[in-house]
N, C-alpha and C positions, 0 to 999 in steps of 0.2 A: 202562827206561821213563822218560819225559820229563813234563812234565806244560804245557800249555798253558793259563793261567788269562786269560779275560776278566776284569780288573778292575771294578768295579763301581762308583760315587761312591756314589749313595744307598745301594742296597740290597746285598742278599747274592746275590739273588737271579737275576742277570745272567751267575753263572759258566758255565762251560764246563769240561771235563776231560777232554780228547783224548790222543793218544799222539801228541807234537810237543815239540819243543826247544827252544819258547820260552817266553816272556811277553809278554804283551799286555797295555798300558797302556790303558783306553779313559775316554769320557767321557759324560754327558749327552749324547741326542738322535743316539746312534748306529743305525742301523739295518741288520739283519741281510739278507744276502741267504741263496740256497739252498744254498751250502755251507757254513753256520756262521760266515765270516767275518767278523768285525763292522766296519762303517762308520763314520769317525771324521769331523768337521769337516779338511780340511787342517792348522789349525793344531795341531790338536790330537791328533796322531795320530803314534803310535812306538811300534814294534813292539822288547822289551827283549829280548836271545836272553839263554837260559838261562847261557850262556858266560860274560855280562859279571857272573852274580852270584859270590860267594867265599862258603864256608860255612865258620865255624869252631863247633865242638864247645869244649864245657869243661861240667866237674861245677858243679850246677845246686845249692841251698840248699832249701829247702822239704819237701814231705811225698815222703811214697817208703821212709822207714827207710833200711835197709841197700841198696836197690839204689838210691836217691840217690847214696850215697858212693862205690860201685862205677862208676857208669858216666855217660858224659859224657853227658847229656841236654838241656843247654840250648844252643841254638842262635844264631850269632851268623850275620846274612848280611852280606855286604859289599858295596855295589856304588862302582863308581869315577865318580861322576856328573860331573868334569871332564873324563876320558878318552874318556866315552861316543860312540859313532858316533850311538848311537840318538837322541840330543838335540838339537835346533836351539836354537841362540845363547839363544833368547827363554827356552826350557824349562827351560834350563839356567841360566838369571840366577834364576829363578823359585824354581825347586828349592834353588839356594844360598842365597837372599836368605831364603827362609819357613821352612829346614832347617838354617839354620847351628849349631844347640845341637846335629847329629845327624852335621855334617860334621867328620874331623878335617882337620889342614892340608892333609893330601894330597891332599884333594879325594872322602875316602872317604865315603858314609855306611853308618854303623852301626845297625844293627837288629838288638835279642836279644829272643828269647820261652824263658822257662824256668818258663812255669807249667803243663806237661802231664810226665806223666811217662816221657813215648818221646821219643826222638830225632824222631820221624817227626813228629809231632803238631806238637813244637815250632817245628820246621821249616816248617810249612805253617802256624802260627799266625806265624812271622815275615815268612813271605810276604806272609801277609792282612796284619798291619800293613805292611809294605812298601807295599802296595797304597794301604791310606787314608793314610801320609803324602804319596805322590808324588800321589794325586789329590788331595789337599786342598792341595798345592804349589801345582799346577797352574789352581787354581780361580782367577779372574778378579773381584776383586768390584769391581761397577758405580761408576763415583766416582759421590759424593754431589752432587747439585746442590741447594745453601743455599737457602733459601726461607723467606720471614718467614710469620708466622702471620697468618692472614687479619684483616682489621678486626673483622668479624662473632664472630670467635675470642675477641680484645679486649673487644669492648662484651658478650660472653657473660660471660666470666669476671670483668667491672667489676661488669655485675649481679647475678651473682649472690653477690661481696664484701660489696656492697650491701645484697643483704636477708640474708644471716647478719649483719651489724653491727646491721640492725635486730633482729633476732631477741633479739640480745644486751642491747643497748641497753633491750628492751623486760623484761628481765628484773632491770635495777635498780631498788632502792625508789624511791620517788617522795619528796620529801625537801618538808616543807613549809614555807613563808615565810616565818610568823612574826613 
C-alpha cells in the first residue's frame, strides 16, 4: 500500500490519502476536478513518485523506556533534489538556495522526525515536514517596491512632536525675574 498525499501550504486540511505511488507537491489556488486530481498553476506543479524518496531507520532518544533502545523508530527520509526528473531548473534553484542548511554536498536533502514512538508515525511526521519545507521553498515572495512616507505622514507626526514638547514644556516651574 502506497500513499498519495496532496501537500498543503496553509492548511492541514487539503490532504488526500488514496492507494497510489506517489507524492504530490501542490500549491495555493489549486483547484480540484471530479477525480480528486488537484490543479496546480504550470509553474508550479510536480508530481514527486514515491521511488525518488530513501528512508533510513536508526534508534531514536527520548520517552519510550525499554522499546526506545530496542527498536529503530526515528526516521530519516532522503530525497535527491539535484537528480530529480520531477523539478524544473527554477524549482530546483529555489529548493537549493531556501534548503541549503538541509542539503548535504550530493545534492541530498535530509529530513528526520523521532518524536513519535512507531516507525509509522515518524515516518508520515517526516513526510508532513517534508511537505512544509519544499512548500515554503517553493514560495515566491513579491519584491518590495520602496516608497517614501507620504507628506501628510510627516506634517502628522511634526505635530504631534509638537504638542507633547508642549505638553512637557508646560509642566516646568515658571522661574521668576527678580
Amino acid at each position: 500500500p502506497y500513499r498519495q498525499t496532496a501537500f498543503a501550504t496553509e492548511s492541514t486540511s487539503d490532504r488526500l490519502h488514496t492507494e497510489s505511488a506517489q507524492v504530490s507537491i501542490t500549491m495555493p489556488g489549486a483547484a480540484s476536478c471530479k477525480d480528486s486530481t488537484l490543479y496546480l498553476p504550470p509553474r508550479m506543479t510536480f508530481v514527486l513518485p514515491e521511488t525518488e524518496l530513501r528512508y533510513r531507520a536508526a534508534r531514536a532518544g527520548g520517552p519510550g523506556g525499554q522499546h526506545v533502545n530496542k527498536t529503530s523508530t526515528k526516521v530519516e527520509v532522503l530525497w535527491d533534489v539535484q537528480r530529480s526528473p520531477s523539478l524544473s531548473d527554477d524549482q530546483r534553484s529555489l529548493i537549493v538556495k531556501k534548503l541549503a542548511n538541509r542539503i548535504d554536498k550530493d545534492g541530498v536533502l535530509h529530513v528526520s522526525a523521532a518524536a513519535r514512538r512507531s516507525q509509522a508515525q515518524n515516518r508520515q511526521a517526516a513526510i508532513d515536514r517534508l511537505n512544509d519545507l519544499v512548500t515554503q521553498a517553493l514560495k515566491v515572495r513579491p519584491q518590495r517596491k520602496p516608497t517614501a512616507p507620504p507628506r501628510s505622514a510627516n506634517e502628522a507626526r511634526l505635530a504631534g512632536k509638537k504638542k507633547r514638547s508642549d505638553v512637557k514644556e508646560g509642566r516646568k516651574p515658571i522661574l521668576n525675574e527678580d
